[in-house]
C-alpha atoms as one frame of an Amber mdcrd trajectory, in Angstrom:
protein
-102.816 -19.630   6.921-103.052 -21.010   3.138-104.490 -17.334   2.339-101.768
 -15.776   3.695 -98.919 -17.627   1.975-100.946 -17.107  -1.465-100.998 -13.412
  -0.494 -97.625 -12.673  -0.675 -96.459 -14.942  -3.585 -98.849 -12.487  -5.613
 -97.326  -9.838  -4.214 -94.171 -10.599  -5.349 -94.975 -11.572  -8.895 -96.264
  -7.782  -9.097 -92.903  -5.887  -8.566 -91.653  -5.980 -11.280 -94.633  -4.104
 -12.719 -94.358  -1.282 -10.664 -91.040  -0.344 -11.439 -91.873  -0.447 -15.417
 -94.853   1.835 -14.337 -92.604   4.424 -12.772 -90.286   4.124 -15.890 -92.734
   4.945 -18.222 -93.803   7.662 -16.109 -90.622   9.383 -15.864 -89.859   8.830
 -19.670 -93.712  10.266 -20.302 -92.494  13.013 -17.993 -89.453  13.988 -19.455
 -91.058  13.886 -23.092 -93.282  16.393 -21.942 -90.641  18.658 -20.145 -88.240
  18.932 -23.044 -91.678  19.822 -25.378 -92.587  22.433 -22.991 -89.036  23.603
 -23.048 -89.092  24.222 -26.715 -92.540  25.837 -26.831 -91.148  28.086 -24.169
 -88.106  28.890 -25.964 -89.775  29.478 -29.174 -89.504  33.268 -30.601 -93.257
  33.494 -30.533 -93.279  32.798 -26.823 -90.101  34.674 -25.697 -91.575  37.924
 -26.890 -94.994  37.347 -25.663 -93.319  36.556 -21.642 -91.039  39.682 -22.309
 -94.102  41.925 -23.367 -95.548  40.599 -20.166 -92.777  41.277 -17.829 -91.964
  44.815 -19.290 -95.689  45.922 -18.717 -95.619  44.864 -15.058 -92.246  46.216
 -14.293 -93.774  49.554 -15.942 -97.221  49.600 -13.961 -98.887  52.012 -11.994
 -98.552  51.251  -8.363
């Protein structure tokens, strides 16, 4: 029964931790989307997806 009791007091020192974790994650992943958005957006880039698009609009069927 001691087990038990000791059981959940750790669990509940460890919640905290978890949301931080998810925090981090999201600002990690929102970092990463707004770099992605400007490598995307670049002129470089833009052409190159264009280029793409135009040749398989264009293709043989």
């Amino acid at each position: 029964m001691w087990a038990l009791a000791g059981r959940g007091r750790a669990m509940r020192r460890d919640t905290g931790m978890v949301t931080s974790e998810y925090a981090m994650g999201l600002i990690a992943a929102v970092g990463f989307a707004a770099l992605l958005y400007q490598v995307l957006t670049s002129g470089q880039v833009r052409a190159a997806l264009q280029e793409l698009v135009e040749k398989a609009l264009h293709g043989q069927f």
